[in-house]
C-alpha positions as CSV (number, residue, x, y, z in Angstrom):
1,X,-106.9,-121.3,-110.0
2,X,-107.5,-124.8,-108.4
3,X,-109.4,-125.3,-105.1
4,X,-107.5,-127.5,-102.8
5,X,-108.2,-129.3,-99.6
6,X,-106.9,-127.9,-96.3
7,X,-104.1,-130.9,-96.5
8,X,-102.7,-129.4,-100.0
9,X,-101.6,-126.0,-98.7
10,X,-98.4,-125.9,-97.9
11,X,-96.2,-122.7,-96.3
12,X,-94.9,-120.7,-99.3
13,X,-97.9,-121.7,-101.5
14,X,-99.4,-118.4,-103.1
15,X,-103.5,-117.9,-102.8
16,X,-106.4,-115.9,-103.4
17,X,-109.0,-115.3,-100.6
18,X,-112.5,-116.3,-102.3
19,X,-114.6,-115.6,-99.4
20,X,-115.2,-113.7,-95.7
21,X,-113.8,-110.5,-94.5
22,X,-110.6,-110.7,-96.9
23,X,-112.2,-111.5,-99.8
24,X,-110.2,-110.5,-103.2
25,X,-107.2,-110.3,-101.5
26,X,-103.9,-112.6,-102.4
27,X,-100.2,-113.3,-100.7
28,X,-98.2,-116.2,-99.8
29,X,-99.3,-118.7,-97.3
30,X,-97.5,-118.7,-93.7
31,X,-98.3,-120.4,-90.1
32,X,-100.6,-123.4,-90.9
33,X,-102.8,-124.5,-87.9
34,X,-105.4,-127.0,-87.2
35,X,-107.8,-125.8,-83.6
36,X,-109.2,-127.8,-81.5
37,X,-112.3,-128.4,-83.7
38,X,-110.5,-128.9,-86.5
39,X,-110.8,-125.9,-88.8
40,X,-107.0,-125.2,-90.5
41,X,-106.6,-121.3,-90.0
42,X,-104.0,-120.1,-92.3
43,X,-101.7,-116.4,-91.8
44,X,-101.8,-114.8,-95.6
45,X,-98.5,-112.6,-95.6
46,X,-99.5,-110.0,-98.8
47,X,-96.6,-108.1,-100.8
48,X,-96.7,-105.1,-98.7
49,X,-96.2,-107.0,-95.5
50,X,-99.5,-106.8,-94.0
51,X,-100.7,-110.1,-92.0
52,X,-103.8,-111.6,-92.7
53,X,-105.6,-114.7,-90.3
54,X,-107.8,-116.8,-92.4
55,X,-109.8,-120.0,-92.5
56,X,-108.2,-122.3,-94.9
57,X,-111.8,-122.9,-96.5
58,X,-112.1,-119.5,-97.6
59,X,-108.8,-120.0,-99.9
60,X,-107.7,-121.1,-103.4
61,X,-103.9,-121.7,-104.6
62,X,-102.9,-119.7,-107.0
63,X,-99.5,-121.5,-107.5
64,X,-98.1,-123.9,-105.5
């Protein structure tokens, strides 16, 4: 596993969540958005469907 930047995740890219609520938990990257502040919060989509709202900095790619 490789840490990247918020600007190398892309949609379809496979992670792990390292840190926060989620943390352990892995699926495919979806719905990439920057807020007003500037933190990138990323949707996880995991294999069985479930939807999971994340800050980017709490992920690392798996795979891209």
């Amino acid at each position: 596993m490789t840490e990247k930047s918020a600007a190398d995740i892309t949609d379809g890219a496979q992670c792990k969540v390292i840190s926060g609520v989620h943390a352990g938990k892995s699926g495919m990257v979806r719905d990439i958005k920057t807020g007003k502040t500037g933190h990138v919060s990323i949707t996880v989509v995991q294999a069985n469907g479930e939807r999971l709202k994340i800050l980017a900095r709490n992920v690392v790619l798996i795979k891209t």
